[in-house]
FILOBA-127127 format. One record per residue (C-alpha): residue in one letter; x, y, z. Coordinates in nm, 2 decimals, decimal comma, always signed. Example, Ala and Ser with C-alpha at 12.3 -4.5 7.8 and 13.67 -1.06 7.14 Angstrom:
2
(atom 'A' (+1,23 -0,45 +0,78)) (atom 'S' (+1,37 -0,11 +0,71)) 
***
This chain:
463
(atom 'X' (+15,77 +5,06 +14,39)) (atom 'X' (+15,51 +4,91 +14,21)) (atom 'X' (+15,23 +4,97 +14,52)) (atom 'X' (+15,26 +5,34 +14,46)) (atom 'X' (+15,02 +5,29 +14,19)) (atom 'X' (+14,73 +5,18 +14,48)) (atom 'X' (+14,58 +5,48 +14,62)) (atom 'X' (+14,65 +5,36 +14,97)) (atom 'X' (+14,40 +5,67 +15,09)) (atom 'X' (+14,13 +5,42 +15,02)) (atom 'X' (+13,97 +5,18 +15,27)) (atom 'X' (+13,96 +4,81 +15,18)) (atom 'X' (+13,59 +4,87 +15,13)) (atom 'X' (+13,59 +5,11 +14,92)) (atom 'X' (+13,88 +4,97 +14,72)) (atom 'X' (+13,66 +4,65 +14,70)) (atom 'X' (+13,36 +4,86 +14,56)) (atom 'X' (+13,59 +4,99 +14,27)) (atom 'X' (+13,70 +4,68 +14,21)) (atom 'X' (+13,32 +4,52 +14,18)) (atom 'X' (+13,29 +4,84 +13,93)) (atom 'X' (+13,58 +4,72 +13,71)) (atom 'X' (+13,47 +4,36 +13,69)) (atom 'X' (+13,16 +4,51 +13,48)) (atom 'X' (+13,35 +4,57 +13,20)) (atom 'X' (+13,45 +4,21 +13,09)) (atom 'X' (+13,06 +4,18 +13,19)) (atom 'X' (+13,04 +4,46 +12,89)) (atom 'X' (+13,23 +4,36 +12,63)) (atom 'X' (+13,17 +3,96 +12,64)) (atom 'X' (+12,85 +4,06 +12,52)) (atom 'X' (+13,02 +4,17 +12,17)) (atom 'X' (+13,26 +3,86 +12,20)) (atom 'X' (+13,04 +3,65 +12,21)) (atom 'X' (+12,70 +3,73 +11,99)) (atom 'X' (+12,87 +3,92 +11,78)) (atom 'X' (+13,26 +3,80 +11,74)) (atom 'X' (+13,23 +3,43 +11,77)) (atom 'X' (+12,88 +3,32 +11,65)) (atom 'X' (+12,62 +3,61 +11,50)) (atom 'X' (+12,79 +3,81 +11,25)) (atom 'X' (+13,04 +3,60 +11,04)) (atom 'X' (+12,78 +3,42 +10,89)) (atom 'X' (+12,57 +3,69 +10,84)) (atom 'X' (+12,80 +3,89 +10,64)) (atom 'X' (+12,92 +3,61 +10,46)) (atom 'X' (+12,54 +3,59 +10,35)) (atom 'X' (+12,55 +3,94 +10,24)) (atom 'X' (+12,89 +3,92 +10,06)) (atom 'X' (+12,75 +3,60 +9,87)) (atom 'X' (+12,43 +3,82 +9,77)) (atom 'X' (+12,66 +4,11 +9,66)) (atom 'X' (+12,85 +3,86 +9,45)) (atom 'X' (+12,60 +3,62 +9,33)) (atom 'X' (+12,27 +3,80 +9,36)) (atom 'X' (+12,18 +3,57 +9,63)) (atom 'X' (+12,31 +3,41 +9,90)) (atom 'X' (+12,41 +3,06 +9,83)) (atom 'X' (+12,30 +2,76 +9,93)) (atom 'X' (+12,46 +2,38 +10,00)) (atom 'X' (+12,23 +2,31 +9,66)) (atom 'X' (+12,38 +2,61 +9,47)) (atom 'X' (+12,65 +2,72 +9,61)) (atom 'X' (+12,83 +3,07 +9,54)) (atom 'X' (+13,07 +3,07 +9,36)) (atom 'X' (+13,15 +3,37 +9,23)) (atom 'X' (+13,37 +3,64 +9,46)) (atom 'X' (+13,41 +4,00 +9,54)) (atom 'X' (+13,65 +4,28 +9,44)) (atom 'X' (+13,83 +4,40 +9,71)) (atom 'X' (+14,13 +4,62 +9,67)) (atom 'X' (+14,17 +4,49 +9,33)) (atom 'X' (+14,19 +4,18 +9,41)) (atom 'X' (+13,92 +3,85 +9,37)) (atom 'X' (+13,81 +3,72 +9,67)) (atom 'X' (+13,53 +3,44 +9,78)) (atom 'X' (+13,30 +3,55 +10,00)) (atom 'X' (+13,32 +3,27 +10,22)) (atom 'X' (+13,65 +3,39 +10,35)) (atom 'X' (+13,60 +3,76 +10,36)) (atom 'X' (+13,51 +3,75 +10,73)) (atom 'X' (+13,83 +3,59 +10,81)) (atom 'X' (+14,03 +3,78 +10,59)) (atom 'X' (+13,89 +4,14 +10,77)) (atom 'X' (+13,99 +3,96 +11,14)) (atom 'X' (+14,33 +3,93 +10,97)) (atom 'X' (+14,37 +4,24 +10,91)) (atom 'X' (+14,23 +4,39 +11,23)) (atom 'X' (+14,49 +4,19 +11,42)) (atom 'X' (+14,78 +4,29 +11,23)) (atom 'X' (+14,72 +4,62 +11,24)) (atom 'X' (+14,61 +4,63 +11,60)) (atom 'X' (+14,95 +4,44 +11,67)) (atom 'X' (+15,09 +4,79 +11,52)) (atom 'X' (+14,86 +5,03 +11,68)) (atom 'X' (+14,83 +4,89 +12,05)) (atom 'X' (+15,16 +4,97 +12,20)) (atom 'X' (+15,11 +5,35 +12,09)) (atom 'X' (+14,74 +5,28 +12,27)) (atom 'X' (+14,91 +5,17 +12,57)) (atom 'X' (+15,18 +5,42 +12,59)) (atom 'X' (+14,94 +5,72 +12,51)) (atom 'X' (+14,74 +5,55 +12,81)) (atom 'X' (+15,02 +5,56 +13,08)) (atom 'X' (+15,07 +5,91 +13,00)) (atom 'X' (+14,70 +6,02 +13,06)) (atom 'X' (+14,58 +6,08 +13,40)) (atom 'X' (+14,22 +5,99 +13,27)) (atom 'X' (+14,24 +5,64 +13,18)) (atom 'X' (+13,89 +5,60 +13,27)) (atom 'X' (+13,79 +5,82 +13,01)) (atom 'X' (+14,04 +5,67 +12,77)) (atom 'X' (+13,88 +5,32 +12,79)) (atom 'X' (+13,50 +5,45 +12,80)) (atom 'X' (+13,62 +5,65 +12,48)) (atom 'X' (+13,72 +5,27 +12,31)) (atom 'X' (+13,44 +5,12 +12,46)) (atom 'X' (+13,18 +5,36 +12,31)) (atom 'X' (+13,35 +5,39 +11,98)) (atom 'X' (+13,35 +5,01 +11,92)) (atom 'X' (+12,98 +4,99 +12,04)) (atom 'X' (+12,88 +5,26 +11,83)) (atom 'X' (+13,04 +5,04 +11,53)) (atom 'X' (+12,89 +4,72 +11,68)) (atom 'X' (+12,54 +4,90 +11,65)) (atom 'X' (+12,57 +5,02 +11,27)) (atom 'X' (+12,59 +4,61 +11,18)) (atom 'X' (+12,26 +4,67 +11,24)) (atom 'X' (+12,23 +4,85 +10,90)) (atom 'X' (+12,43 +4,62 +10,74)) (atom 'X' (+12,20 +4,43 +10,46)) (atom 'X' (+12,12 +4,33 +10,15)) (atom 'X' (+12,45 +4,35 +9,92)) (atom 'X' (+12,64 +4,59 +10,16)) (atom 'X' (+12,93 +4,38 +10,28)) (atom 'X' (+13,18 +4,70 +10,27)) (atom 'X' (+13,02 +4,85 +10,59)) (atom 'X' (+13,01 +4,54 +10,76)) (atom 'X' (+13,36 +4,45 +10,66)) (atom 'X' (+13,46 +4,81 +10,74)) (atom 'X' (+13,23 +4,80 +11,12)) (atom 'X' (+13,42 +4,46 +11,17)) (atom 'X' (+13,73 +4,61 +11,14)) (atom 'X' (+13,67 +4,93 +11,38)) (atom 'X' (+13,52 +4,74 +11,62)) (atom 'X' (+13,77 +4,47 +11,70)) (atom 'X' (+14,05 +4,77 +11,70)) (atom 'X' (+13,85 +4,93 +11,94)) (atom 'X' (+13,79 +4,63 +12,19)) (atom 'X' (+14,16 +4,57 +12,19)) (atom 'X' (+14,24 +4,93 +12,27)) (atom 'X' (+14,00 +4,91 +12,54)) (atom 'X' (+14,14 +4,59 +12,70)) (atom 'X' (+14,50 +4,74 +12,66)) (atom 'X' (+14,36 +5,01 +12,91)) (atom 'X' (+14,17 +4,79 +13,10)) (atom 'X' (+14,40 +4,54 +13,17)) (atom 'X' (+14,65 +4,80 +13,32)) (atom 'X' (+14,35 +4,93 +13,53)) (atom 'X' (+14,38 +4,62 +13,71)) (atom 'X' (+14,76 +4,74 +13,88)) (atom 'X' (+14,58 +5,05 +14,01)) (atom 'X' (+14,29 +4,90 +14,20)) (atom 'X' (+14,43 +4,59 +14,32)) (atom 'X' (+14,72 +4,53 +14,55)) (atom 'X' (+14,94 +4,18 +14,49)) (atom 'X' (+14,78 +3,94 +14,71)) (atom 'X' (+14,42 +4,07 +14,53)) (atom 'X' (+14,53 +4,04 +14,18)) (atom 'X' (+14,44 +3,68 +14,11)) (atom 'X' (+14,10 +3,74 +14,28)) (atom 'X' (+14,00 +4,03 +14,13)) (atom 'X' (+14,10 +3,85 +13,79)) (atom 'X' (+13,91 +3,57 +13,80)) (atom 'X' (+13,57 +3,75 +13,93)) (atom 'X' (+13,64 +3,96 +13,59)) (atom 'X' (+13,67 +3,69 +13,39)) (atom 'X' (+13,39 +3,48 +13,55)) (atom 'X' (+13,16 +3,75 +13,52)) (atom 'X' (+13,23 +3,85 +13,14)) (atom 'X' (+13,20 +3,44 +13,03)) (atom 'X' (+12,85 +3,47 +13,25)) (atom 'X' (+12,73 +3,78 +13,08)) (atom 'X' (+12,85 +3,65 +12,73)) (atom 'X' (+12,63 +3,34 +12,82)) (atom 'X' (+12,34 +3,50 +12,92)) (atom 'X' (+12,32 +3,76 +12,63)) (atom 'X' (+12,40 +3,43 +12,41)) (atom 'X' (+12,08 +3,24 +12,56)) (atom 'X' (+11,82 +3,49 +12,47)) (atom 'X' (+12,01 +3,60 +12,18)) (atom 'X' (+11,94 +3,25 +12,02)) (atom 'X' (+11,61 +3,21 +12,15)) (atom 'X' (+11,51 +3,54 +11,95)) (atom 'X' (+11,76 +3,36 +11,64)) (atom 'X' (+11,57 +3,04 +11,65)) (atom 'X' (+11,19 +3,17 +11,72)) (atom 'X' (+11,21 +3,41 +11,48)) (atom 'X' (+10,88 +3,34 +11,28)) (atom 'X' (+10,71 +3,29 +11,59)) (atom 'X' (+10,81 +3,65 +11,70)) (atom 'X' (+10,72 +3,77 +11,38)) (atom 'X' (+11,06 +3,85 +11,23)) (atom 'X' (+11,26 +3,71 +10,97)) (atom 'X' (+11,61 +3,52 +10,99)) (atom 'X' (+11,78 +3,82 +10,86)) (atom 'X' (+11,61 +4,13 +11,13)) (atom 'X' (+11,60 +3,85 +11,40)) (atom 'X' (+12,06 +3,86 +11,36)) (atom 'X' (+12,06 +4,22 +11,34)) (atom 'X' (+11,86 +4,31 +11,65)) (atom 'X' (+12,09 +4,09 +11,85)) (atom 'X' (+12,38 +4,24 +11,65)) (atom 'X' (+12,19 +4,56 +11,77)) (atom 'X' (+12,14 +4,41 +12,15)) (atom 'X' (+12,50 +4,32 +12,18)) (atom 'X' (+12,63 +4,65 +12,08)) (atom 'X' (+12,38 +4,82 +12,32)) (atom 'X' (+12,49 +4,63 +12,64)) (atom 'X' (+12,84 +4,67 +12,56)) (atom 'X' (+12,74 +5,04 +12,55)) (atom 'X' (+12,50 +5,07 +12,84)) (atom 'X' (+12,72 +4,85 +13,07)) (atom 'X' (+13,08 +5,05 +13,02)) (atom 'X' (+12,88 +5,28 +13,19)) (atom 'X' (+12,98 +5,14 +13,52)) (atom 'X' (+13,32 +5,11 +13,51)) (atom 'X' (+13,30 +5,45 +13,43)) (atom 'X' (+13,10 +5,59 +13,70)) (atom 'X' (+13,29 +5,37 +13,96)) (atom 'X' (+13,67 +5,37 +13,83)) (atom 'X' (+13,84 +5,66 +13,98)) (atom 'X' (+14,15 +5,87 +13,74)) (atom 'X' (+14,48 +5,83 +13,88)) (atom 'X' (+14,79 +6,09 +13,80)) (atom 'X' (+14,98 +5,98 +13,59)) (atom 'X' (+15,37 +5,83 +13,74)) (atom 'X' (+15,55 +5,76 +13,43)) (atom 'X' (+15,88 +5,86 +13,38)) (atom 'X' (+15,99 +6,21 +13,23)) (atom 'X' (+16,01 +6,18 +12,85)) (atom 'X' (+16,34 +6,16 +12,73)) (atom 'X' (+16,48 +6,41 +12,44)) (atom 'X' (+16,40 +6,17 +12,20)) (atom 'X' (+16,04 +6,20 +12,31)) (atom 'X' (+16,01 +6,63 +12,29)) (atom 'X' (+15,66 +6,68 +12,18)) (atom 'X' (+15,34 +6,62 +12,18)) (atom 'X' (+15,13 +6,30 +12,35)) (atom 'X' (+15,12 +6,09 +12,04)) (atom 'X' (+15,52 +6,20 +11,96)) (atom 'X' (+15,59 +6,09 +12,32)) (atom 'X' (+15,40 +5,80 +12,28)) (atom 'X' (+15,59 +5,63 +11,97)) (atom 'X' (+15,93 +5,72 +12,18)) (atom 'X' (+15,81 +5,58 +12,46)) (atom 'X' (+15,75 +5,24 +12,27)) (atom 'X' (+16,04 +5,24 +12,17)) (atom 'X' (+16,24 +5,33 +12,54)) (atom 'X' (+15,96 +5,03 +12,66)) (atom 'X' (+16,11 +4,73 +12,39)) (atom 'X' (+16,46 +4,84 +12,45)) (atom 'X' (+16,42 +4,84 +12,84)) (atom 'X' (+16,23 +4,50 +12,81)) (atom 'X' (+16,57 +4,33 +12,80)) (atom 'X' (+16,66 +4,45 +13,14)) (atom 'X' (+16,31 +4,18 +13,26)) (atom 'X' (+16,42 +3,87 +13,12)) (atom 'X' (+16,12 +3,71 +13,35)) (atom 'X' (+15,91 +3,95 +13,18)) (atom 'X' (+15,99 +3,90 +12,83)) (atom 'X' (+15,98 +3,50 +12,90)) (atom 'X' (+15,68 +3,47 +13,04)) (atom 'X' (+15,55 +3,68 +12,74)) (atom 'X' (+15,66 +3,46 +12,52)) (atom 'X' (+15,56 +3,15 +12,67)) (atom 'X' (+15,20 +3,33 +12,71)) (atom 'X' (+15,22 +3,38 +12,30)) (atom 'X' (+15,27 +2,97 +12,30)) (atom 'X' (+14,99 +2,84 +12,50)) (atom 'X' (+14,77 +3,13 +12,47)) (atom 'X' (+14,77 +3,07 +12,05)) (atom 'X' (+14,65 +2,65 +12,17)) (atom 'X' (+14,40 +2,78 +12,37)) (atom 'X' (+14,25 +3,04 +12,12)) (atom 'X' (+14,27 +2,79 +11,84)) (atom 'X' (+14,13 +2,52 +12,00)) (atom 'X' (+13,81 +2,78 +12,06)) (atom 'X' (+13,82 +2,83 +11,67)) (atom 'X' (+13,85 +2,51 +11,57)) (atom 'X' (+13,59 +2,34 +11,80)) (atom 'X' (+13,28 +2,42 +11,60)) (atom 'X' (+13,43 +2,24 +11,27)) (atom 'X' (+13,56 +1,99 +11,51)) (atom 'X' (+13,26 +1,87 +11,66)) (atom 'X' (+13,08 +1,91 +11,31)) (atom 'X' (+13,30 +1,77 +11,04)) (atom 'X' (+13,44 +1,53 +11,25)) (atom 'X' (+13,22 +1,38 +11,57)) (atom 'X' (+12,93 +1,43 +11,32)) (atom 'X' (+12,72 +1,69 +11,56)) (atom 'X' (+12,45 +1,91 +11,43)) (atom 'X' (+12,40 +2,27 +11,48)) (atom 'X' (+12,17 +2,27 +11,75)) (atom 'X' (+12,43 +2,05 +11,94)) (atom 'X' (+12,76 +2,26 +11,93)) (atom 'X' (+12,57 +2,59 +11,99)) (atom 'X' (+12,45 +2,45 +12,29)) (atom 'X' (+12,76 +2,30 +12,33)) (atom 'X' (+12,89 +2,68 +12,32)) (atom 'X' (+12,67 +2,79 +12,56)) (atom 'X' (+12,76 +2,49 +12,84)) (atom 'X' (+13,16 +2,60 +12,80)) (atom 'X' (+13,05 +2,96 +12,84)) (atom 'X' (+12,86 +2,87 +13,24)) (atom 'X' (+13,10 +2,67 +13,30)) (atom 'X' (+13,39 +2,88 +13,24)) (atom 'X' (+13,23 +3,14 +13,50)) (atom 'X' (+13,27 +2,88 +13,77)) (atom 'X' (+13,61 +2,75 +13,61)) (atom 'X' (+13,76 +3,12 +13,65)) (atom 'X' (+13,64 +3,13 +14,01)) (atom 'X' (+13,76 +2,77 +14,14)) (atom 'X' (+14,12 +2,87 +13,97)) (atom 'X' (+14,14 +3,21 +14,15)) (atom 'X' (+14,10 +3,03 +14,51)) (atom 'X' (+14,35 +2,77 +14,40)) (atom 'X' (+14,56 +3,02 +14,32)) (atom 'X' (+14,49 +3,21 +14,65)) (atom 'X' (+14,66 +2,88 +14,79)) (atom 'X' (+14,89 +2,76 +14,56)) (atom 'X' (+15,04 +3,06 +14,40)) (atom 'X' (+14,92 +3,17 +14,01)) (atom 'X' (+15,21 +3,02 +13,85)) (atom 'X' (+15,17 +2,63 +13,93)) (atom 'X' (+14,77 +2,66 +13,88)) (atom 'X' (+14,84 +2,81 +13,50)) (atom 'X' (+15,09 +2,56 +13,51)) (atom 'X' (+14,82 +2,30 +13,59)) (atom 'X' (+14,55 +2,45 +13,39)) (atom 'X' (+14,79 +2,39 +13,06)) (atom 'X' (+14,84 +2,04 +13,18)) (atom 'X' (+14,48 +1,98 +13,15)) (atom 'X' (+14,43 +2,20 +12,84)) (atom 'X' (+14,71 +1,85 +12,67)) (atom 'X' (+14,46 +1,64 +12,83)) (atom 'X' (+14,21 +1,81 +12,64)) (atom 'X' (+14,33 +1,77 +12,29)) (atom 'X' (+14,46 +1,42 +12,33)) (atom 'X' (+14,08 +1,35 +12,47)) (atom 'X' (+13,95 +1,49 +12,13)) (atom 'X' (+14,21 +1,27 +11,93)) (atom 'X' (+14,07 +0,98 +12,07)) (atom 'X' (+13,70 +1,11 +12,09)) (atom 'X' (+13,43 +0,87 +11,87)) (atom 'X' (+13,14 +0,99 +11,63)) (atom 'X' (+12,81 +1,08 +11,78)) (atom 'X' (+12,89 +1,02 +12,18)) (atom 'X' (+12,69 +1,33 +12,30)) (atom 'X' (+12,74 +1,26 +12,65)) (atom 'X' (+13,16 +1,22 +12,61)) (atom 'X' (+13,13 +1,55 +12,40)) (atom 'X' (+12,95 +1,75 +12,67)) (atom 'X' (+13,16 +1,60 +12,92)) (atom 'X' (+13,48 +1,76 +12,75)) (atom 'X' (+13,31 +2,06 +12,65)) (atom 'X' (+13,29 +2,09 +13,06)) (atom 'X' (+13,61 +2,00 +13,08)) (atom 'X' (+13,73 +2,31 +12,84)) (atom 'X' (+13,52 +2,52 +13,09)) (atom 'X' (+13,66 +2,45 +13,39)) (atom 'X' (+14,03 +2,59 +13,23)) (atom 'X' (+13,96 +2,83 +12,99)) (atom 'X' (+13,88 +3,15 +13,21)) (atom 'X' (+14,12 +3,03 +13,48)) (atom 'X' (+14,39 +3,02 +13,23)) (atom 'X' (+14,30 +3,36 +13,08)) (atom 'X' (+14,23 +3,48 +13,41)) (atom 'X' (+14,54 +3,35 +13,60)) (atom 'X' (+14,80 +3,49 +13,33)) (atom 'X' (+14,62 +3,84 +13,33)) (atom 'X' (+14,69 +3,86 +13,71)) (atom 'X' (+15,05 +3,72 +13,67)) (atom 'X' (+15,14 +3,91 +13,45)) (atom 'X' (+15,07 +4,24 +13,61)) (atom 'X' (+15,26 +4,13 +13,86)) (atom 'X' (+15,60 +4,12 +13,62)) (atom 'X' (+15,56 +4,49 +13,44)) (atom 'X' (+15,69 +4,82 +13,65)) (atom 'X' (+15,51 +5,09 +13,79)) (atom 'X' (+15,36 +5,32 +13,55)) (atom 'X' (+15,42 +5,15 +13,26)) (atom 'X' (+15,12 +4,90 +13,24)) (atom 'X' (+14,95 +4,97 +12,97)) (atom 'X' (+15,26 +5,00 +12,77)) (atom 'X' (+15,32 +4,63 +12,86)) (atom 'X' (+14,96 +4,53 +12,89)) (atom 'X' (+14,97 +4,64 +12,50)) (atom 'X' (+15,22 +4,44 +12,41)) (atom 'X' (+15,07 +4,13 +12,55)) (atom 'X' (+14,78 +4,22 +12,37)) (atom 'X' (+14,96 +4,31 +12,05)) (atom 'X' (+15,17 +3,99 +12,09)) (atom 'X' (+14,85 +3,75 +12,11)) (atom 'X' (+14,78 +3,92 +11,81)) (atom 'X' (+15,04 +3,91 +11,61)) (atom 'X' (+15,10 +3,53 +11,65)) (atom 'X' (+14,74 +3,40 +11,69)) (atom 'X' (+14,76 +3,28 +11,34)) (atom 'X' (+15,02 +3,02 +11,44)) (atom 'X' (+14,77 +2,78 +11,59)) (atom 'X' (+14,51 +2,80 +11,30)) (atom 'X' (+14,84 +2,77 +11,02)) (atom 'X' (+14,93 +2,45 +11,23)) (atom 'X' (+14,57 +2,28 +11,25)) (atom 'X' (+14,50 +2,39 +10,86)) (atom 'X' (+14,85 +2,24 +10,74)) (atom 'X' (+14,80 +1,92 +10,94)) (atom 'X' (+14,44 +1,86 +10,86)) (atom 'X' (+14,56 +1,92 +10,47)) (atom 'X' (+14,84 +1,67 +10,46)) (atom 'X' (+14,65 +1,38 +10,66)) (atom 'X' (+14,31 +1,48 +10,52)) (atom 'X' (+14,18 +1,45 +10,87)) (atom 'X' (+14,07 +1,67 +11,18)) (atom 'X' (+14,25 +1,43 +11,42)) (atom 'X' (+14,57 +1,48 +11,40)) (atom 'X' (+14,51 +1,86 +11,35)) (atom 'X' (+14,39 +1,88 +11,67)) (atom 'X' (+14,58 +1,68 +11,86)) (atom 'X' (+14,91 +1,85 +11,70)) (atom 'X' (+14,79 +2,18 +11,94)) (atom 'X' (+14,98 +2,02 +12,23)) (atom 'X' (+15,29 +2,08 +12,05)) (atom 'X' (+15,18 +2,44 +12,17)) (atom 'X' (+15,05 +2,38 +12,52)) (atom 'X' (+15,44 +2,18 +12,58)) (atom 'X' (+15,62 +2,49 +12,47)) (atom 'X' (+15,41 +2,76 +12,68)) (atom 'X' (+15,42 +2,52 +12,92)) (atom 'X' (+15,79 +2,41 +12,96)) (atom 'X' (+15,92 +2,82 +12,89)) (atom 'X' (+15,68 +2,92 +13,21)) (atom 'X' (+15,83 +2,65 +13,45)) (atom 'X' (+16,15 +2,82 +13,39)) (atom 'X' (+15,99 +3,20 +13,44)) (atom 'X' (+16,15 +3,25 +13,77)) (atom 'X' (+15,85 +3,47 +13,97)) (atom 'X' (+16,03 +3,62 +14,26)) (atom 'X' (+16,29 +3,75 +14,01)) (atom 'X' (+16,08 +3,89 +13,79)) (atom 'X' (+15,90 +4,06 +14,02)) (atom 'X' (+16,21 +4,19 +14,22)) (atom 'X' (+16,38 +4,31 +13,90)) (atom 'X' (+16,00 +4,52 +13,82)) (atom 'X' (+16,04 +4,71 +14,16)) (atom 'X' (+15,67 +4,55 +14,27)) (atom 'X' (+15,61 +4,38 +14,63)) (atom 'X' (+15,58 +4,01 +14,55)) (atom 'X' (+15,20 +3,87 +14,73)) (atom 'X' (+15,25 +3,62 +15,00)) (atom 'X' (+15,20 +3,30 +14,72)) (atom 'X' (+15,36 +3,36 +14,41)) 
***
């Protein structure tokens, strides 16, 4: 059953002090999402790449326009950024189920996250060297990095089945998802202080970037350190390999994949909330991406505004995550993601209709995309440990992870195609719902009870 995976030798306090330990890591790694991922380094490299191929970075009055080699082949350094994310997620949508079925086989998956963890901050902290005309380490620290943070999550993720029982899940969720969107925040804040003051404190644009680069990759670094210290091992309870998995770990963990996506047929409510997670998940996601040229190209809003803008969503997404755990607590995880996607078409029909230059209707939605972002994130985490047997979390943890991954491009291919035939942000935006509908319509159908029967897991009280 799937509570044999909770040491029930622990006390409820203790239990709760290991869990307060495992909420530090989305504290860790937000500060790498955030500074690094979603706002610091892409334009920074793409400064470097510009210098390697033009001499000097361009600017809006002479643009570069000449591009790199890479792999034999031309491209503009504009896109080289998005071009290395590309191929991080493809090939972690390779590499992530072996991650997760290596993971269920160790009895030290502590140590096998901290191992991720450490490995991505150590690649995090060499963008530190990354200037003048060097855009191959950066390309190549880019790429290393975001394959270790999804290993880690794989890990992580399945931690989660270990130290919570089902009636904790959604709580314990949220608080890890509040407190990562609040560390990612607060990092952020004094990250951009240091950003924008940096002649007053002496520094230039360019060491300014890379000592928050270095700052992120430190706190991701220093803060893994308590998960670490306060997560306990657990033996391992997976089943006995099969004689098509004779071998080593890393033998037994490509077999085991394989046992895991042929078994997945026998949890239909498994695979289907997967796949209605890939739907809504890739709206959510690209509505994150495509906010920033959103709010610039098309409400007219400067900088200065949509990177406070940023940091608003990011505060008020630590409260959203919390206020959707309790109504979860009430209502059952299922109707609130249900709700939360409701809101999230609300959202982008709210954009459609949005006018130029009204700051205070911008905010207002921005607050709005708070409120649901972490619980939705937080919410299907929590759900979906519910849905996956005993011992085989981070096999399935991986390939929710891998599956985000290898379909993420969907939303971004939907928004680019739309905005190129109708030459217009609108319509891009508001064609997300089209995604939102689907996830939305397959998860009504995910019948809970059943899926969590057919797992062998005890169902919490509200489902």
């Amino acid at each position: 059953m799937g509570e044999e995976q909770l040491d029930t030798g622990l006390s409820v306090v203790a239990r709760h002090k290991e869990q307060r330990s495992w909420y530090f890591y989305d504290w860790a790694n937000s500060a790498y999402v955030t500074t690094i991922a979603t706002v610091l380094f892409a334009p920074y490299l793409t400064a470097v790449a510009e210098t390697a191929a033009c001499g000097a970075a361009g600017t809006v009055a002479d643009p570069c326009t000449s591009n790199l080699s890479v792999l034999g082949l031309s491209v503009s350094p504009g896109s080289l950024v998005f071009y290395v994310v590309t191929a991080a997620t493809i090939f972690s949508a390779l590499v992530l189920p072996i991650v997760g079925a290596f993971a269920d086989r160790s009895s030290r998956k502590k140590h096998v996250l901290a191992t991720f963890a450490w490995a991505g901050s150590v690649a995090a902290g060499g963008m530190f060297f990354v200037q003048g005309a060097n855009w191959q380490l950066g390309a190549a620290l880019l790429f290393v990095a975001n394959l270790c943070l999804g290993s880690s999550l794989v890990v992580y993720d399945a931690i989660l089945c270990q130290i919570a029982a089902p009636d904790e899940r959604d709580r314990v969720s949220s608080r890890g998802w509040a407190l990562g969107y609040l560390g990612g925040g607060v990092l952020l804040t004094v990250n951009l202080g240091v950003v924008t003051l940096h002649d007053s404190l002496g520094l230039s644009t360019a060491m300014a970037v890379r000592l928050c680069l270095l700052s992120a990759a430190a706190w991701w670094a220093a803060f893994t350190v308590i998960p670490f210290l306060g997560l306990r091992n657990r033996p391992s309870v997976a089943v006995a390999a099969p004689a098509t998995q004779a071998g080593g770990m890393v033998r037994q963990s490509f077999g085991q994949l394989w046992e895991t996506l042929k078994d997945l047929r026998a949890f239909p409510m498994t695979l289907l909330f997967l796949v209605a997670y890939l739907f809504f998940n890739d709206g959510i996601q690209t509505v994150i991406v495509a906010s920033s040229t959103y709010g610039e190209k098309e409400l007219g809003f400067s900088t200065q505004i949509l990177i406070a803008t940023i940091l608003l969503v990011q505060f008020v997404a630590f409260g959203g995550a919390l206020l959707f755990g309790r109504v979860a607590n009430a209502v059952g995880a299922k109707s609130t993601i249900m709700f939360g996607l409701g809101v999230w078409m609300v959202v982008v029909v709210i954009a459609y209709f949005l006018p130029r230059e009204q700051i205070v209707l911008f905010l207002s939605l921005a607050v709005l995309i708070g409120l649901v972002l972490g619980g939705t994130q937080a919410l299907s985490r929590s759900f979906f440990s519910q849905l996956v047997p005993a011992g085989r979390e981070a096999e399935y943890f991986s390939l929710y992870q891998a599956g985000e991954r290898g379909t993420s491009w969907l939303g971004t291919l939907t928004f680019g195609l739309v905005h190129q035939w109708t030459d217009s942000y609108r319509p891009a935006i508001v064609a997300l719902i089209v995604f939102f509908a689907i996830g939305l319509v397959l998860l009504s159908r995910v019948d809970a009870r059943r899926g969590i029967a057919d797992a062998g897991n005890t169902a919490p009280a509200v489902v």
